[in-house]
N, C-alpha and C positions, 0 to 999 in steps of 0.2 A: 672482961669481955669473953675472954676463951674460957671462966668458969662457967659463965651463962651459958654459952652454945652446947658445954658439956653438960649440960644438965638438961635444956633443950632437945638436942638430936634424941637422946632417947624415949624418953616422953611422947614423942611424935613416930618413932620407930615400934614402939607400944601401941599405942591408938590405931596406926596402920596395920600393925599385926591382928589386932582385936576385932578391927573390921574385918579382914580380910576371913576372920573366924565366923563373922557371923554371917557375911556372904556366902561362904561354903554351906551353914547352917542351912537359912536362907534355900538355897540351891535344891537341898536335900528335903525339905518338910514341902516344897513346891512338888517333886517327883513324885512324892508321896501321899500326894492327892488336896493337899490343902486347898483350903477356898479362898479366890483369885482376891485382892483387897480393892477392887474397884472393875467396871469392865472395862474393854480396850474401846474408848472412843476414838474413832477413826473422822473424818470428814464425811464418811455417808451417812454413818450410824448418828450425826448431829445436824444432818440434814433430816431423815428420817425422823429425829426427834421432835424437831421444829414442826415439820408436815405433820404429824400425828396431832400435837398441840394445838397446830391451827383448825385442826380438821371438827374438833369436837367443838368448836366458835357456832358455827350455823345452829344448832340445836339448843345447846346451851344458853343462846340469845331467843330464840325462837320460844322453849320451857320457860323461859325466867320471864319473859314477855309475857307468854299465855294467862302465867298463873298472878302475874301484877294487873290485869284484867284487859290487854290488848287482842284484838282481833284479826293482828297482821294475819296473813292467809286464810282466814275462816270466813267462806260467804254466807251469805242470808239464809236462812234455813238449817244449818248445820247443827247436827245435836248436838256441838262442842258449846254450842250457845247457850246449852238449857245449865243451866244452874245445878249440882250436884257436888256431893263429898267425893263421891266413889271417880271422876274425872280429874277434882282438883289432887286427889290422893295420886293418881295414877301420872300426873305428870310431874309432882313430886319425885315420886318414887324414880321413872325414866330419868328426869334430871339428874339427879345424885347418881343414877349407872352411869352416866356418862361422862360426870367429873369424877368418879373412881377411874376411866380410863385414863386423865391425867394424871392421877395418882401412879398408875400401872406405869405410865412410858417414863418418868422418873424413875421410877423405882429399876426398872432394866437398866438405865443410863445414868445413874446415879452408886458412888461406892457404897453407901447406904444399904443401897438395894440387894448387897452381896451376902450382906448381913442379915438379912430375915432372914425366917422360918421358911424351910423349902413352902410347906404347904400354903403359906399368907402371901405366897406368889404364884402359885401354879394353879388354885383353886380359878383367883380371878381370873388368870389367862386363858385358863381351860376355859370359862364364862364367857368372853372375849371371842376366842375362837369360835364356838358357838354359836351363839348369838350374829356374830357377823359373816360368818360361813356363807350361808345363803345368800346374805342383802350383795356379796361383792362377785358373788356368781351368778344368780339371779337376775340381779338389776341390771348391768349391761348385757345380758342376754336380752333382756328387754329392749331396752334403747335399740338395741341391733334388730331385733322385729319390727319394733314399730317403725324404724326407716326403711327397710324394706319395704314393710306395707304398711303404709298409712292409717288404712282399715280395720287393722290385727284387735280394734278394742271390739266390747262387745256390744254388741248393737243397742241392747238393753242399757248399756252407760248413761245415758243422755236420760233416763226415768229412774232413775234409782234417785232417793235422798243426795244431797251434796252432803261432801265431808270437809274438803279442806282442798283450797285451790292448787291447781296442779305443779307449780314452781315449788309447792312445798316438798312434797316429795322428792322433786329434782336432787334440791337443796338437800334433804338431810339425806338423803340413799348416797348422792355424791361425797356427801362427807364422811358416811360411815365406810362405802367403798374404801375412802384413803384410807379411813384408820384404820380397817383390817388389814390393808396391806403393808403400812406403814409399821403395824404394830410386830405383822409375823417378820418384819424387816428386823425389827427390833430383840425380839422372843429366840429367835432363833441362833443369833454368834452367843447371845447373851446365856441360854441354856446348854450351846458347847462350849463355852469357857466355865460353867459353872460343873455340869454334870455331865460332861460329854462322854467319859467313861462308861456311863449305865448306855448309851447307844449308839457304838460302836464295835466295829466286828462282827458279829454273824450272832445267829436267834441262838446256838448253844440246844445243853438240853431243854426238853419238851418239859411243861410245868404238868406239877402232880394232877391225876385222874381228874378229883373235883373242880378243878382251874377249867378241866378237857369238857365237863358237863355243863359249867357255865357258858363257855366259850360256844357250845352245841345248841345251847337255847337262846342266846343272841343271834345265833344264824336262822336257826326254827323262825322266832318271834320279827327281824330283821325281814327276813322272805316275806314272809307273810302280807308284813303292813307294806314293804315297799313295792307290792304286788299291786294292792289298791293305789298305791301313789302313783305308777304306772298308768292305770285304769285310767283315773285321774288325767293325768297328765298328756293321754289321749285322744282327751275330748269327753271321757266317760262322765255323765254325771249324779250315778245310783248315788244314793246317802248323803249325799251332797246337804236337801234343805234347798227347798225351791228361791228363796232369792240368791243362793250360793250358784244355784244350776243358771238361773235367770240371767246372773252375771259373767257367765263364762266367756272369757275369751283367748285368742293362740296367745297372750301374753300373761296370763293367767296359770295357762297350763306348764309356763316354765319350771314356778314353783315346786308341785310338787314333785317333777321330775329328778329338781335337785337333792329335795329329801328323799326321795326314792336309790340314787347314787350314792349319799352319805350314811342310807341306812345299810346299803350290801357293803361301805368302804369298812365301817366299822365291825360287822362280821365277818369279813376277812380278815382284818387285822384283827381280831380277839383268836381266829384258829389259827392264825401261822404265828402268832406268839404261843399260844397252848400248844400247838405241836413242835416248834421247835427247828431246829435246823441247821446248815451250813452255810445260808443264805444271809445275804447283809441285813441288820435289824434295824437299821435306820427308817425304811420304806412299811413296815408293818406298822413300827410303831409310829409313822404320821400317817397313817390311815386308820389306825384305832384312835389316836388322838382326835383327829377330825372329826370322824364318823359318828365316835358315840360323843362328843362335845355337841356338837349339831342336832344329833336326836335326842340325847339327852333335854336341852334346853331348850328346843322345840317341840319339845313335848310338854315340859312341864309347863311353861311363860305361858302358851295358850290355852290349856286346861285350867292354869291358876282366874286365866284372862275369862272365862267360856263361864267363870260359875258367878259375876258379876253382871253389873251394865254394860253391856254394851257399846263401846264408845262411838263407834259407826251409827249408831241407832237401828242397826238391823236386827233380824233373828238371831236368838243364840245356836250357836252348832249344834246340830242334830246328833243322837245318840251315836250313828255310825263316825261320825267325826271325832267326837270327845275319844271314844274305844280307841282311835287311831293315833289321838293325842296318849293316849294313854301307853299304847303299845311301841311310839316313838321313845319314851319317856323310858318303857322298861327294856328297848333294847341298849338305850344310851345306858343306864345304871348296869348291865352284865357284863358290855362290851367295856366299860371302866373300870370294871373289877378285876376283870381279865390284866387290864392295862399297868393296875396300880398290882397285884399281884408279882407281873413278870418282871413291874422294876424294882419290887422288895428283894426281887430272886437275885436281882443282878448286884444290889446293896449289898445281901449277905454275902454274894460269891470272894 
């Protein structure tokens, strides 16, 4: 018995010592910047999970419906009824973006997720951003009009072709609402536990000349278009495309108000990262993020949209519109050059 224990106790005084080496290890490759081996799920962050997951239900039932050949929300007369590739293709297509978003809210909350490639998760999220930008800005700016004023539609509503009964959109604007919010819930601890070092601290030096020239022609190109989205968003309705004009109304004009805000947030943030500063870089770099995600992908989704059928069955966008889709598109590509530039800067530092 006392030869065992003596043989024992050390063995175990080993093993302790060994850990305790590789804890310190451990301690020191964490300091050091290594990548976190899962993120911290807390009780919000799996509440938010859940929300996000359920949020993308309504649409996802609603797509898989359309395309097995149900009629839920489409009244009599809707060109969703006429028979076509380029519709059935198109709701294809929106479906599968939107069970990528399940894909996404895993991939944040899952250790899996720590382990991709920066770019096979920031690509999507930047898309994400995006693309929901507007609907979670937007749409209760709506809702809040129309109760105020009942009348806020436009008069002409009631003669236009029907599209799709009006709970439909309730329905998926409110689900996409959550997911935006539910997802930057998620994007956010999830990119300071993984790269919080690149956005932290103050902007640093100003990035080289050519970075300064880009950054100058997103603000040029930026002013420009969210001058008409202004116009626009006034009540103006030059370039519009008379069933565009025909349908105007105060809840219409929300719209492009908001692309109008997202396009000045993005050249702001492309110059105060080009020029640099003492100033904290967390706040530039989520206003370039935003800014050009939003016009980026608001530019391009409806110009890819504008060269097709038409799924409303109306007129396609008028030349002055496509131009506008176009010049959204190139301020979001400058202001993210800018963007992806400044954080190569902060990698090599």
């Amino acid at each position: 018995m006392n030869s065992t224990r003596a043989v024992h106790v050390p063995n175990k005084m080993s093993k302790m010592s060994k850990g305790s080496k590789g804890s310190k290890g451990s301690k020191g490759s964490k300091g050091s910047g290594a990548r976190p081996s899962g993120p911290a799920l807390g009780a919000g962050r799996r509440v938010l999970r859940g929300v996000a997951l359920a949020a993308t239900v309504p649409y996802l039932v609603l797509k898989s419906a359309w395309l097995s050949g149900s009629r839920a929300g489409i009244p009599e007369g809707s060109p969703l009824l006429e028979p076509g590739m380029f519709l059935t293709l198109a709701n294809a297509v929106t479906l599968a973006m939107d069970a990528c978003v399940i894909l996404l809210v895993l991939a944040l909350t899952r250790p899996w997720g720590m382990r991709l490639p920066p770019w096979l998760l920031t690509v999507p999220a930047f898309a994400a951003t995006g693309l929901l930008t507007p609907i979670l800005t937007a749409f209760p700016a709506q809702l809040l009009i129309r109760a105020v004023d009942p009348g806020a539609r436009a008069p002409a509503e009631g003669a236009v072709r029907p599209f799709l009964d009006s709970w439909v959109f309730t329905v998926v604007y409110t689900g996409f609402t959550i997911q935006g919010l539910a997802l930057a819930g998620l994007f956010v601890p999830y990119a300071r536990e993984r790269w919080g070092r690149h956005w932290q601290g103050v902007r640093g030096r100003g990035l080289p000349s050519p970075t300064g020239v880009v950054a100058g022609a997103a603000a040029v190109c930026a002013v420009l278009v969210a001058g008409v989205h202004v116009y626009w968003a006034l009540g103006g309705t030059g370039g519009m495309g008379a069933e565009r004009a025909a349908a105007r109304s105060a809840t219409a004009g929300v719209v492009p108000g908001v692309h109008a805000i997202c396009l000045l947030a993005a050249a702001a943030g492309a110059l105060l990262l080009a020029r640099g500063g003492s100033r904290r870089v967390w706040w530039p770099l989520a206003l370039t993020w935003t800014g050009s995600a939003t016009a980026l992908c608001w530019g391009l989704w409806p110009l890819i949209a504008s060269l097709g059928t038409q799924l409303d069955g109306g007129e396609h966008p008028s030349g002055t519109v496509r131009l506008i889709y176009a010049g959204q598109m190139i301020t979001g590509v400058l202001a993210a050059a800018v963007l992806a530039r400044f954080l190569a800067s902060r990698r090599e530092a």
